[in-house]
DRENLUM-605578 format. One record per residue (C-alpha): residue number from 0; residue in one letter; x, z, y. Coordinates in Angstrom, 2 decimals, padded with zeros to 5 digits. Example, Ala and Ser with C-alpha at 12.3 -4.5 7.8 and 13.67 -1.06 7.14 Angstrom:
BEGIN
SITE    nr   rest      east        up     north
SITE     0      a    012.30    007.80   -004.50
SITE     1      s    013.67    007.14   -001.06
END
This chain:
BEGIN
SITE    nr   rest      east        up     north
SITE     0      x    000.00    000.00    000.00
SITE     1      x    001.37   -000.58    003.56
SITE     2      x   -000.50    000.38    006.62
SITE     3      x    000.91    000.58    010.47
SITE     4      x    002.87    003.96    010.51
SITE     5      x    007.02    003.58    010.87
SITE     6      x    009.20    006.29    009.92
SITE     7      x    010.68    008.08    007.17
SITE     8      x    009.38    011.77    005.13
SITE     9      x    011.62    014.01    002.92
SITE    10      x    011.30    015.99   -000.15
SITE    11      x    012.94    017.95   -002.05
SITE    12      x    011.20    019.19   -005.31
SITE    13      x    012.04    023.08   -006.05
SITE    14      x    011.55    022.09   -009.52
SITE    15      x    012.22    019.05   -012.43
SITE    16      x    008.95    016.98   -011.73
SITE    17      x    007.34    016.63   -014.61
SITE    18      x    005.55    013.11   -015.06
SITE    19      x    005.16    010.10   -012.67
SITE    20      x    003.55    011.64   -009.83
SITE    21      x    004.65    014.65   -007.38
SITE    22      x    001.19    017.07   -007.82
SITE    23      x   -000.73    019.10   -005.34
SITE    24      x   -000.42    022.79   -006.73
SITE    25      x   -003.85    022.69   -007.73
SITE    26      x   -002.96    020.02   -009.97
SITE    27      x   -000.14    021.82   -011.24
SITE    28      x   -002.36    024.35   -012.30
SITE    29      x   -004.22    023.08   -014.96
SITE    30      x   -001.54    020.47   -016.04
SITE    31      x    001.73    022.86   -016.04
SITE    32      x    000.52    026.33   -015.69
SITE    33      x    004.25    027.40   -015.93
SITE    34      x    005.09    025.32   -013.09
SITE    35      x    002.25    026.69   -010.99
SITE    36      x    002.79    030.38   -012.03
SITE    37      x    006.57    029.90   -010.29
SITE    38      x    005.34    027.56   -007.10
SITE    39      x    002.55    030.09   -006.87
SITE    40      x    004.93    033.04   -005.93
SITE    41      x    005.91    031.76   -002.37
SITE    42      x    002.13    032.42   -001.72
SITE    43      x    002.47    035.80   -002.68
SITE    44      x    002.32    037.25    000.81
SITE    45      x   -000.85    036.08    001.25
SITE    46      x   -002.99    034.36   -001.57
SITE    47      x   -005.70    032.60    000.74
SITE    48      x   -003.33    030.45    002.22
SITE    49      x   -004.05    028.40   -000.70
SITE    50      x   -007.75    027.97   -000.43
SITE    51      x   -007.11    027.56    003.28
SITE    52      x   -009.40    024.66    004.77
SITE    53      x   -007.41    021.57    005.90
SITE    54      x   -010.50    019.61    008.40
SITE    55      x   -009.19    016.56    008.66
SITE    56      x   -008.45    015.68    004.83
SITE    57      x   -011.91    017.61    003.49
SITE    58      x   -009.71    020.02    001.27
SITE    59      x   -007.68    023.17    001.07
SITE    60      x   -003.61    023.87    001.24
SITE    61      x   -003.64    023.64   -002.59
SITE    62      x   -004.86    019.78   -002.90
SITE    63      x   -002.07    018.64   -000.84
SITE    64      x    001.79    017.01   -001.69
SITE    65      x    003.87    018.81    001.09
SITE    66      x    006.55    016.78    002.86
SITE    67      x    008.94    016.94    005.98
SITE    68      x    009.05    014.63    008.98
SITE    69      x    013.04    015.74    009.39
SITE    70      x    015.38    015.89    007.26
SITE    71      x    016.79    019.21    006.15
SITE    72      x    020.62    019.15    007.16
SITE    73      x    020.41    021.20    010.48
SITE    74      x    017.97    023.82    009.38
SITE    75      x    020.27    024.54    006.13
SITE    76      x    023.39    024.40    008.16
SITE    77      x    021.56    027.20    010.21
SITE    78      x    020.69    029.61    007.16
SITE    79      x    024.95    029.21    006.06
SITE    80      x    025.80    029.80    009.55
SITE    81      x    024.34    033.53    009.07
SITE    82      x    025.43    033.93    005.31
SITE    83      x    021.93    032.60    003.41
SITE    84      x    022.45    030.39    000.36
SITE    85      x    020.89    027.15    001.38
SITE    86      x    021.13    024.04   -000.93
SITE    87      x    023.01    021.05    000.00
SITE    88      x    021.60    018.14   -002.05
SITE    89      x    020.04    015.50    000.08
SITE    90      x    016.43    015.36   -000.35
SITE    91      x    014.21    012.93   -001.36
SITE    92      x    013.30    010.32    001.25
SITE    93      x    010.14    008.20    001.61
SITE    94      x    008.84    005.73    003.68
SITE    95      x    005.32    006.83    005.96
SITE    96      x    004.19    002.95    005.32
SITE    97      x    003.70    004.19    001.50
SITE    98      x    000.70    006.72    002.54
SITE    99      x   -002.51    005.96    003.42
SITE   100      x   -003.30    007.72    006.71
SITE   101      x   -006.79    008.73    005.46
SITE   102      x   -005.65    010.82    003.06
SITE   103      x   -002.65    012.27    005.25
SITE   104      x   -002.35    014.39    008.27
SITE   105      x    000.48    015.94    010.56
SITE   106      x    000.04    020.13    010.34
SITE   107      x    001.82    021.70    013.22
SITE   108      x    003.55    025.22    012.19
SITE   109      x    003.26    027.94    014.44
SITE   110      x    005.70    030.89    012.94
SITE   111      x    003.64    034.16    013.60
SITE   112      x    004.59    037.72    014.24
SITE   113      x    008.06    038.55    013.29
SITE   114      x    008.56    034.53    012.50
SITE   115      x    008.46    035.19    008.50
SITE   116      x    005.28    033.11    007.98
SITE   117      x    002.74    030.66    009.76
SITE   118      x   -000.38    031.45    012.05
SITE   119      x   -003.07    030.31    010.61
SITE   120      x   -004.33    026.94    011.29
SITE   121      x   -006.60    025.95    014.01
SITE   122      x   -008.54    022.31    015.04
SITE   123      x   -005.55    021.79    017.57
SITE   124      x   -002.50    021.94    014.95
SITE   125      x   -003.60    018.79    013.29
SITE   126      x   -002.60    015.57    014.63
SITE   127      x   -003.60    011.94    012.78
SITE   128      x   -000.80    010.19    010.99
SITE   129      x    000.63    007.63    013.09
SITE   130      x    003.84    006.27    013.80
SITE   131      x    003.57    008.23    017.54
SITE   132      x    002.67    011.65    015.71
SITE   133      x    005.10    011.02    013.23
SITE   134      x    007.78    010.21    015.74
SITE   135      x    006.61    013.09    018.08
SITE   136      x    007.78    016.06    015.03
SITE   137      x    010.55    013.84    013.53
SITE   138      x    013.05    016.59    015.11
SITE   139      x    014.34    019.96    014.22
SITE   140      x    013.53    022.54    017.54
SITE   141      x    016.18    024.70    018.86
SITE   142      x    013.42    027.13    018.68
SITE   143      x    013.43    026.41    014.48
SITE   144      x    017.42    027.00    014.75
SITE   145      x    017.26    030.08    016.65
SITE   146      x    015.04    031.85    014.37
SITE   147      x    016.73    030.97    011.54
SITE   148      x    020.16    032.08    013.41
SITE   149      x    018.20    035.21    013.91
SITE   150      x    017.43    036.60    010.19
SITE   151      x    018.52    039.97    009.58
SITE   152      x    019.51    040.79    006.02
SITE   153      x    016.68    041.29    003.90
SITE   154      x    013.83    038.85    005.89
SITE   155      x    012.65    036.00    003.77
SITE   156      x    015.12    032.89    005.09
SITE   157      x    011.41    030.00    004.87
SITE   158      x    012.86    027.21    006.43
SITE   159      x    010.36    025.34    007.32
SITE   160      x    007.93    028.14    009.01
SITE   161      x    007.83    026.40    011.94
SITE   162      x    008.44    023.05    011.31
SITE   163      x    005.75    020.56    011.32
SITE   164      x    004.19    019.21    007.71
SITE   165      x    003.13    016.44    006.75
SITE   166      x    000.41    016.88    004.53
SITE   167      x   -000.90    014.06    001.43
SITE   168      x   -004.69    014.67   -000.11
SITE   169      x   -003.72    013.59   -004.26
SITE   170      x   -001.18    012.66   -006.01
SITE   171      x    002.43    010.51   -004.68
SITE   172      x    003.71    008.26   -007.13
SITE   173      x    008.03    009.51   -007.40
SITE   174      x    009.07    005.95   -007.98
SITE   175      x    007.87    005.60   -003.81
SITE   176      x    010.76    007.66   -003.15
SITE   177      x    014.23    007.03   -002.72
SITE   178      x    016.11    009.33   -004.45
SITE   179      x    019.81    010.50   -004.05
SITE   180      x    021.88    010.10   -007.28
SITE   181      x    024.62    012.55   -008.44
SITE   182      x    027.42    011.55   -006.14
SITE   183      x    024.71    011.90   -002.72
SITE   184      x    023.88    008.23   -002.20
SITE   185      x    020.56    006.90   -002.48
SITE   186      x    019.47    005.65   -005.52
SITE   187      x    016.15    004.66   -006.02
END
């Protein structure tokens, strides 16, 4: 499928993906309860999140493939900077033209008190998929760096607290991405 909206997304799976097709965790669920039962965890501070409404797709946080509109690097570099392991494989990459912009939306993050996890959602922290939204939250903030610079031993080090998400309704086929192979370069 290619539609009108330019730019590139990143992933990076925190686990083998099992089958064709990166899964929403409600998928995961019922098709690799193992899986789920380890994903589930970083929901542990609050379990709603998941069932959280997302308007303009018509489901909740759990029906949706996650993925970044920058890539990793500087927010990684920031959490070895203050003595956090951090990973440094490249991530996945994909191109927006792959996604239909029905079924995807731009989330805003907001990080809340103390900067350890999001505000909640509100009509205003949604913006369509386009190549102008995409290219509006394609960088890392200095505010982003700062608060990772910031952790004290002991927070949780969630990168991407207040980074924008791009959000996919279903199921994304892997062989879309372009993946890096063992020596870093893209392979795909």
């Amino acid at each position: 499928m290619t539609n009108s909206v330019h730019g590139t997304l990143y992933h990076r799976p925190a686990t083998a993906v099992r089958g064709p097709n990166l899964l929403p965790l409600n998928v995961i669920r019922t098709r690799h309860p193992d899986l789920y039962e380890r994903h589930v965890q970083k929901y542990a501070h609050d379990p709603s999140v998941l069932s959280a409404h997302i308007p303009p797709l018509g489901c909740t946080w759990g029906d949706v493939v996650f993925l970044s509109p920058v890539h990793p690097a500087p927010l990684f570099e920031a959490l070895r900077r203050v003595g956090k392991w951090s990973p440094r494989l490249e991530p996945w990459s994909l191109p927006a033209a792959h996604l239909d912009p029905a079924r995807t939306t731009i989330r805003l993050m907001r990080a809340g008190s103390g900067g350890h996890h999001c505000d909640p959602a509100d009509a205003d922290d949604y913006l369509p998929f386009t190549t102008a939204g995409l290219r509006a939250v394609s960088r890392v903030t200095v505010a982003a760096i700062e608060r990772l610079e910031r952790l004290q031993p002991g927070d949780p080090w969630l990168p991407w607290v207040d980074v924008p998400h791009v959000l996919y309704r279903g199921e994304i086929p892997v062989s879309w991405f372009r993946q890096p192979s063992a020596d870093g370069r893209s392979a795909h």
